[in-house]
TIVO-2410 file (N, C-alpha, C; in nm, 3 decimals):
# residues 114
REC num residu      c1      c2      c3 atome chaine
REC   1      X   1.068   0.091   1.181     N      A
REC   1      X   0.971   0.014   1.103    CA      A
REC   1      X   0.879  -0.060   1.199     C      A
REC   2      X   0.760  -0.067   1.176     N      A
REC   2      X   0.625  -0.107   1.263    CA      A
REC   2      X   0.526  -0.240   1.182     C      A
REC   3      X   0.508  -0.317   1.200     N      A
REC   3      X   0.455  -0.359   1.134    CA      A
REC   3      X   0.279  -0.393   1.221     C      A
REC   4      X   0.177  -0.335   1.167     N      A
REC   4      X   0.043  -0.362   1.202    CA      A
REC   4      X  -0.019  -0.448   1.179     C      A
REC   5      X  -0.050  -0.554   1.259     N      A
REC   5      X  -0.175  -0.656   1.230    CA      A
REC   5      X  -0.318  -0.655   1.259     C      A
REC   6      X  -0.407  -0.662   1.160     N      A
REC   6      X  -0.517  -0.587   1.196    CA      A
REC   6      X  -0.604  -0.742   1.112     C      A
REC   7      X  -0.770  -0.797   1.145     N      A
REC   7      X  -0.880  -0.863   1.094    CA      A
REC   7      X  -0.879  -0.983   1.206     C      A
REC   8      X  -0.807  -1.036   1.254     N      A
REC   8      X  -0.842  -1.163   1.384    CA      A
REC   8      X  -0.991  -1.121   1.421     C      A
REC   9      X  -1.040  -1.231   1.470     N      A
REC   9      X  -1.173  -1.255   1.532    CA      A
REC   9      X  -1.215  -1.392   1.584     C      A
REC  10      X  -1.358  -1.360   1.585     N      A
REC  10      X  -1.400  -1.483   1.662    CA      A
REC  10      X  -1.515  -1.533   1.529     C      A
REC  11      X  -1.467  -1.673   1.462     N      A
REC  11      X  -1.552  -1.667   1.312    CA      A
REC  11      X  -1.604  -1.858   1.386     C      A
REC  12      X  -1.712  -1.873   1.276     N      A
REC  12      X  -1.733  -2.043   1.336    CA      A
REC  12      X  -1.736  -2.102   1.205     C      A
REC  13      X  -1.673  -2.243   1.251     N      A
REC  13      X  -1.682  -2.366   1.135    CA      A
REC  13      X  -1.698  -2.270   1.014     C      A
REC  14      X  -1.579  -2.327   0.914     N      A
REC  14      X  -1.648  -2.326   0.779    CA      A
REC  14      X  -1.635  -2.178   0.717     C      A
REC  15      X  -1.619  -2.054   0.830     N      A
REC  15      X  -1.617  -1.939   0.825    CA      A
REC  15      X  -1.503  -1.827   0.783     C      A
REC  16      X  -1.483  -1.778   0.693     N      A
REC  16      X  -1.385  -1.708   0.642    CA      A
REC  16      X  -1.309  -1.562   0.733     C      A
REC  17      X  -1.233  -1.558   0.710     N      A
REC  17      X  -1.157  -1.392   0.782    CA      A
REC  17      X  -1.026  -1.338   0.697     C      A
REC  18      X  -1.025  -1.196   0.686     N      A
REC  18      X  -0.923  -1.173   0.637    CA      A
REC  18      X  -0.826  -1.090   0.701     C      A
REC  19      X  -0.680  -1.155   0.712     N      A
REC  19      X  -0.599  -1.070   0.793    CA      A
REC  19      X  -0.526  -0.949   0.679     C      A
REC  20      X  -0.463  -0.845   0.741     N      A
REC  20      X  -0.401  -0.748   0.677    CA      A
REC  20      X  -0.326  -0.705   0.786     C      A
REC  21      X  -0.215  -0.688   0.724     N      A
REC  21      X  -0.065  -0.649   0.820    CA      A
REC  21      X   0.003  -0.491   0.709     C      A
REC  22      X   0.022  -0.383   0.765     N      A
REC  22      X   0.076  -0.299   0.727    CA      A
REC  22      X   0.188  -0.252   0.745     C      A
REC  23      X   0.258  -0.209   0.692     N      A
REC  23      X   0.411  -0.154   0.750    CA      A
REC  23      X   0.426  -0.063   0.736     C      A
REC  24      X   0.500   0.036   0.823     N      A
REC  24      X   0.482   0.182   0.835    CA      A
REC  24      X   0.671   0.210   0.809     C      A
REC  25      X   0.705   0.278   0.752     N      A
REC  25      X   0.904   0.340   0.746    CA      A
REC  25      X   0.944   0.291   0.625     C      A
REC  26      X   1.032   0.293   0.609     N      A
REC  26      X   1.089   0.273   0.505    CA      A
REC  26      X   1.165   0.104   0.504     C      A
REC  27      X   1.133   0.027   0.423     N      A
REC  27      X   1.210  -0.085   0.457    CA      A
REC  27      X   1.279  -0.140   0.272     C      A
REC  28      X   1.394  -0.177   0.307     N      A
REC  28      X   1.478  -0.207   0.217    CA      A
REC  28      X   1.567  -0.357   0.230     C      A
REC  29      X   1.543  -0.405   0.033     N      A
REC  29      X   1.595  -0.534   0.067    CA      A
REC  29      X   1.516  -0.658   0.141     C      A
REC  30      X   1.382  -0.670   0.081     N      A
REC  30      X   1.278  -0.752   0.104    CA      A
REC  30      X   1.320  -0.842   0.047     C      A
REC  31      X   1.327  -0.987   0.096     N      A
REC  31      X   1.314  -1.122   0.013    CA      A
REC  31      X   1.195  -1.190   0.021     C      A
REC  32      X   1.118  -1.215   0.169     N      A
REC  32      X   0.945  -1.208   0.218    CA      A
REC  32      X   0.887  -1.162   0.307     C      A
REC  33      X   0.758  -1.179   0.226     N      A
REC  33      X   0.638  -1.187   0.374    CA      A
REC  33      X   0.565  -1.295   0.395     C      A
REC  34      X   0.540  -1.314   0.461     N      A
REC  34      X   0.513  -1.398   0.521    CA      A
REC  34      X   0.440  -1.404   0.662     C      A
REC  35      X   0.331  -1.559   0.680     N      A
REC  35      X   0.254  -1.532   0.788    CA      A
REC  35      X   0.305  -1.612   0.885     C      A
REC  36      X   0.296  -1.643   1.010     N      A
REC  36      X   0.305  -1.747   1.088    CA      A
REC  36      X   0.156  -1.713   1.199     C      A
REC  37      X   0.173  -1.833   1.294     N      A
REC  37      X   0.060  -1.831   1.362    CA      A
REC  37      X   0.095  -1.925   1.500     C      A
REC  38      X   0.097  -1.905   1.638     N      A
REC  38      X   0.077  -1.975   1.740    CA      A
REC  38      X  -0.037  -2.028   1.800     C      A
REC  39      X  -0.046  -2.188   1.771     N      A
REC  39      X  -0.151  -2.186   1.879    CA      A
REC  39      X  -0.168  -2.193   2.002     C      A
REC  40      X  -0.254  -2.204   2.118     N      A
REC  40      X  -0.208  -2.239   2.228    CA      A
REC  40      X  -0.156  -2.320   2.290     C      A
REC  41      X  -0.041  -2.319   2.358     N      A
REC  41      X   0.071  -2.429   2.426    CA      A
REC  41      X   0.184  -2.496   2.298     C      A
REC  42      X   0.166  -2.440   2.199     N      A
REC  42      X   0.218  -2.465   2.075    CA      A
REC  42      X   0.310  -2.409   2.008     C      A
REC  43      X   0.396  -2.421   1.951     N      A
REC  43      X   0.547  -2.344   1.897    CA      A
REC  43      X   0.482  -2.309   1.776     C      A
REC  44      X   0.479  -2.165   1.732     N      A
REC  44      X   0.491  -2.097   1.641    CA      A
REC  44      X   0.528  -2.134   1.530     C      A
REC  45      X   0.417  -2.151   1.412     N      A
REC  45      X   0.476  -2.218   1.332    CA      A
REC  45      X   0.463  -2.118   1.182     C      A
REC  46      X   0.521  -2.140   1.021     N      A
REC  46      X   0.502  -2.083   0.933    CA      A
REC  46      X   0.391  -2.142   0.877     C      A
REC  47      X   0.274  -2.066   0.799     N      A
REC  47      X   0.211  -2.095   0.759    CA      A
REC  47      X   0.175  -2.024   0.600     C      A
REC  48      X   0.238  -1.923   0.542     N      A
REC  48      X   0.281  -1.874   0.431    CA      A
REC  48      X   0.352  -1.748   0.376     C      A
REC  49      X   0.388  -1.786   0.269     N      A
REC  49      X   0.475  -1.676   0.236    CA      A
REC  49      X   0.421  -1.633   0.060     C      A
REC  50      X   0.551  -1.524   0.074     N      A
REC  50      X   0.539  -1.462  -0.062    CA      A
REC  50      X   0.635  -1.418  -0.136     C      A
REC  51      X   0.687  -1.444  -0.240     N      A
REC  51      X   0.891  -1.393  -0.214    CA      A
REC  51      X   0.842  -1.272  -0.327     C      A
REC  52      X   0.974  -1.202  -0.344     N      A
REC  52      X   0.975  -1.074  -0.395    CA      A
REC  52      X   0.937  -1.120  -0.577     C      A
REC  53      X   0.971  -1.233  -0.622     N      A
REC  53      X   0.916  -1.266  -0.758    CA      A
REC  53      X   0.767  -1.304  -0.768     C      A
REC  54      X   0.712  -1.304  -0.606     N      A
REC  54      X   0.519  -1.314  -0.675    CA      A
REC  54      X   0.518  -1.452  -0.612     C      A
REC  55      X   0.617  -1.574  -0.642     N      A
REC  55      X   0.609  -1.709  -0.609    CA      A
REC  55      X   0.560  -1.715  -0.426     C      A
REC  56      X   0.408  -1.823  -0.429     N      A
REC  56      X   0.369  -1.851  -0.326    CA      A
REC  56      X   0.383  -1.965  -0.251     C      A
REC  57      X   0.399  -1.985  -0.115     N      A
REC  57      X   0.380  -2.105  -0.063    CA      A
REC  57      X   0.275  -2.128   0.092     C      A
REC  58      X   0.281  -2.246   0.078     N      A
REC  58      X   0.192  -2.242   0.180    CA      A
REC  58      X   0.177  -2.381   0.306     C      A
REC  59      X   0.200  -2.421   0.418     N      A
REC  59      X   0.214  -2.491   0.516    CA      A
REC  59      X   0.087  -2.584   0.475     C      A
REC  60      X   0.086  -2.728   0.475     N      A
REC  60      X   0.013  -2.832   0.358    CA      A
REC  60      X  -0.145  -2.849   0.397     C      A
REC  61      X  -0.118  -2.803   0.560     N      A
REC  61      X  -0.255  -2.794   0.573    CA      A
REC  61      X  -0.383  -2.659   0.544     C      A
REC  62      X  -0.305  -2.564   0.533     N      A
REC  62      X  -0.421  -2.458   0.468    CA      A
REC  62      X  -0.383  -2.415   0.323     C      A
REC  63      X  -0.332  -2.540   0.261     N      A
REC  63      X  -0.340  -2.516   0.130    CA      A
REC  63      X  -0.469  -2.539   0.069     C      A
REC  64      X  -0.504  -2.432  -0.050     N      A
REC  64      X  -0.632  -2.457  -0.095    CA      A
REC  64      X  -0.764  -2.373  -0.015     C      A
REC  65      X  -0.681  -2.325   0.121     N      A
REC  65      X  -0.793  -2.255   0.200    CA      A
REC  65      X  -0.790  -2.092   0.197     C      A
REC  66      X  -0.663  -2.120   0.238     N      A
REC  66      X  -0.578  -1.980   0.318    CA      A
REC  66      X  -0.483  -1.905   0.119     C      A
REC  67      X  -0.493  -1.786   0.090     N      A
REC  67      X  -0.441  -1.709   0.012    CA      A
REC  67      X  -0.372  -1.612   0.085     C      A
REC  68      X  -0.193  -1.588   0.085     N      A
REC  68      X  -0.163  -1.500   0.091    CA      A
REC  68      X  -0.124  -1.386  -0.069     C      A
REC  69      X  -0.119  -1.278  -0.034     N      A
REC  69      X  -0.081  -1.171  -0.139    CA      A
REC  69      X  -0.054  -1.040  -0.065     C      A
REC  70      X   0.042  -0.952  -0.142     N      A
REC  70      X   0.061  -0.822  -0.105    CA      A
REC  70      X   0.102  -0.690  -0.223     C      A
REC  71      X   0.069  -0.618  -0.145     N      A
REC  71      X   0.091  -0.488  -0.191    CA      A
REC  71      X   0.241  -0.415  -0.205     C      A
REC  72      X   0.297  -0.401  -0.300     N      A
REC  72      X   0.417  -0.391  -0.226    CA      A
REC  72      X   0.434  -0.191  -0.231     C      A
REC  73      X   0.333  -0.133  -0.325     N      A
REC  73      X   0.319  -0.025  -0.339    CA      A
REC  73      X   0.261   0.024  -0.205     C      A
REC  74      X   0.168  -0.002  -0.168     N      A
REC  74      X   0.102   0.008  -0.029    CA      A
REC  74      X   0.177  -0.029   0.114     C      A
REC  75      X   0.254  -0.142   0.122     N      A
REC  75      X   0.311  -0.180   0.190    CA      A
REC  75      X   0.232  -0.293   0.269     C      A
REC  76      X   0.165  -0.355   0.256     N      A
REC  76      X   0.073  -0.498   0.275    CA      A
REC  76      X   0.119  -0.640   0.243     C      A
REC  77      X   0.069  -0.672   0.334     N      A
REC  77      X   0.021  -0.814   0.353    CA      A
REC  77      X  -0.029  -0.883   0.374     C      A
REC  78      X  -0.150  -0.938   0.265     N      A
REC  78      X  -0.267  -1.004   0.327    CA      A
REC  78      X  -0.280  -1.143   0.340     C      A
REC  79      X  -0.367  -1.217   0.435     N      A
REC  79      X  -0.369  -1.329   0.462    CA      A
REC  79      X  -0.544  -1.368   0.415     C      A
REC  80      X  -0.584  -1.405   0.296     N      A
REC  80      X  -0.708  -1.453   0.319    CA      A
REC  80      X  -0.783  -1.609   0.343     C      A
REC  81      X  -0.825  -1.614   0.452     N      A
REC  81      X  -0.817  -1.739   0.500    CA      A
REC  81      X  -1.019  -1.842   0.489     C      A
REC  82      X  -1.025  -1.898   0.400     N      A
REC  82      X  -1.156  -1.971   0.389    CA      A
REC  82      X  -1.162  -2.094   0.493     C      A
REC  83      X  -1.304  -2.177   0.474     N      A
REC  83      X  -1.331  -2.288   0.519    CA      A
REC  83      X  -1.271  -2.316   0.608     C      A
REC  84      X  -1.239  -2.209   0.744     N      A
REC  84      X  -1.174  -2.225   0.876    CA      A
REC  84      X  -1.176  -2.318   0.938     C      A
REC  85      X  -1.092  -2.393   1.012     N      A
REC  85      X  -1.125  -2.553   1.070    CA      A
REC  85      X  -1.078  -2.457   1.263     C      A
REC  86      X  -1.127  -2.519   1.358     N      A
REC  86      X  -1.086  -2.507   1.483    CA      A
REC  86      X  -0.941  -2.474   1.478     C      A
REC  87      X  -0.895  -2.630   1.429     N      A
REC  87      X  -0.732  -2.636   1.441    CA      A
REC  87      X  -0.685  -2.492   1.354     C      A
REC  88      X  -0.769  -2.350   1.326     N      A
REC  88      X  -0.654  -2.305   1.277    CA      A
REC  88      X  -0.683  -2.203   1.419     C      A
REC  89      X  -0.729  -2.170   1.471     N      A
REC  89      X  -0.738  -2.090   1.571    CA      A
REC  89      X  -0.590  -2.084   1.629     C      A
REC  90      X  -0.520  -1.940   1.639     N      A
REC  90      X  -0.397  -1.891   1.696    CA      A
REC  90      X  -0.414  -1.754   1.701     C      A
REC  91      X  -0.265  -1.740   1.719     N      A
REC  91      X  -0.228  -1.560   1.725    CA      A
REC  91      X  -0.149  -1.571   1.601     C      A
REC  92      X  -0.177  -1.470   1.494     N      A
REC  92      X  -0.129  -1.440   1.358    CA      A
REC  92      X  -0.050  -1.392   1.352     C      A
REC  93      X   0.074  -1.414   1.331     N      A
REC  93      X   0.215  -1.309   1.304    CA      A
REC  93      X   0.235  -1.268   1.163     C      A
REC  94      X   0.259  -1.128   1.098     N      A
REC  94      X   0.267  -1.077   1.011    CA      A
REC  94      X   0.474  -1.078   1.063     C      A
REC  95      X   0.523  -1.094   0.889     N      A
REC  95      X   0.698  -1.051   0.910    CA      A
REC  95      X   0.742  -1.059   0.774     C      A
REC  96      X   0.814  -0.963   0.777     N      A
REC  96      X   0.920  -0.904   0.658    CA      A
REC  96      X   1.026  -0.973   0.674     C      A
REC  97      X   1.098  -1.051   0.586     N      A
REC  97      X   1.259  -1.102   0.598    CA      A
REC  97      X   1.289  -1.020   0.514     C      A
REC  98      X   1.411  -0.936   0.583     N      A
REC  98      X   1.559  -0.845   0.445    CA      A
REC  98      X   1.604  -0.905   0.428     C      A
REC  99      X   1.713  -0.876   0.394     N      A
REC  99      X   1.906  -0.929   0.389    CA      A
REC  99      X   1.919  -0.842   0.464     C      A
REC 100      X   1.881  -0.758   0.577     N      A
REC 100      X   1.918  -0.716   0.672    CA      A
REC 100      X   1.873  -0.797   0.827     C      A
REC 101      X   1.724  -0.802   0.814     N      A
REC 101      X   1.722  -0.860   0.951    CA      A
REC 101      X   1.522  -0.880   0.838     C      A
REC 102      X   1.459  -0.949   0.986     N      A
REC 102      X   1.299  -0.960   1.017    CA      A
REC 102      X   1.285  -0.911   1.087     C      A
REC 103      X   1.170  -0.850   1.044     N      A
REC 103      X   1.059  -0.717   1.108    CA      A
REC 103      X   0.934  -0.817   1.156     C      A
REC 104      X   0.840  -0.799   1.259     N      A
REC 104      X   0.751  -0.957   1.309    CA      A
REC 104      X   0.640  -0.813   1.364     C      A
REC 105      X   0.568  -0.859   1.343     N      A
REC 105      X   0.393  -0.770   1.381    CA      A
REC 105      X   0.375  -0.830   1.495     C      A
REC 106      X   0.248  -0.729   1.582     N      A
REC 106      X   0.251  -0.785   1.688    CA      A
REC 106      X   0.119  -0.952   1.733     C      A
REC 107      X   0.085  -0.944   1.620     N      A
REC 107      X  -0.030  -1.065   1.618    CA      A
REC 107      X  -0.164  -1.016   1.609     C      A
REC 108      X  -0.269  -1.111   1.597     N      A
REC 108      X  -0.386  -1.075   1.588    CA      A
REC 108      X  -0.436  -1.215   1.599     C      A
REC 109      X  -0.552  -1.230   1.702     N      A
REC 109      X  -0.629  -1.344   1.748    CA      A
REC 109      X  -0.744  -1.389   1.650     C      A
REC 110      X  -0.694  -1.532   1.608     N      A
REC 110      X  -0.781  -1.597   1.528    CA      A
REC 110      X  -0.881  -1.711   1.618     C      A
REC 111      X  -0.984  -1.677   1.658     N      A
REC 111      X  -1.016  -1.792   1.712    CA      A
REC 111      X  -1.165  -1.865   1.597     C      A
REC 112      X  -1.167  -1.982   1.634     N      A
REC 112      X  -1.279  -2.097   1.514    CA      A
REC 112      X  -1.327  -2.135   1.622     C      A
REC 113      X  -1.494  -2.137   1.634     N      A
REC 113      X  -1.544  -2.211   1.737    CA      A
REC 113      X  -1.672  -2.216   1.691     C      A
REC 114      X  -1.788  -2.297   1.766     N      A
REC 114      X  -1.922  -2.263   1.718    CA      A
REC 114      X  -1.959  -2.196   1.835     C      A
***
């Protein structure tokens, strides 16, 4: 199982981006997906999820900004992220939790700047 992270960029103030994470094999026994994000010199933190009943959450500061949702027919996970502030600039982690183990993407660079 592979998981692809694909939309990071270089966006300014105020500026929207949308991430999408794909998964390639067969995976069984999903409870979430979910995003996280590192910034620099900074511990990796969660910033949202999605559980297998639809129910969303989201880390307090990109609430209201940031929408996650997925595909589960497709195998997706999207992150759509508005009204970008600096502070969200990181590396984006896409990840599957089973009841077997987490599957973690390899990131994708968000940077906010003018």
């Amino acid at each position: 199982v592979q998981l692809q992270a694909s939309g990071g960029g270089l966006v300014q103030p105020g500026g929207s981006l949308a991430l999408s994470c794909a998964a390639s094999g067969s995976i069984n026994g999903i409870k979430a997906w979910r995003w996280y994000r590192q910034a620099p010199g900074k511990e990796r933190e969660w910033v949202a999820s999605i559980i297998r009943n639809g129910d969303r959450n989201y880390l307090d500061f990109v609430k209201g900004r940031f929408t996650i949702s997925r595909d589960s027919a497709k195998k997706t996970v999207d992150l759509q992220m508005n009204s970008l502030e600096p502070e969200d600039t990181a590396v984006y982690y896409c990840n599957i939790d089973t009841v077997y183990r987490e599957y973690w993407g390899q990131g994708t660079l968000v940077t906010v700047s003018s």
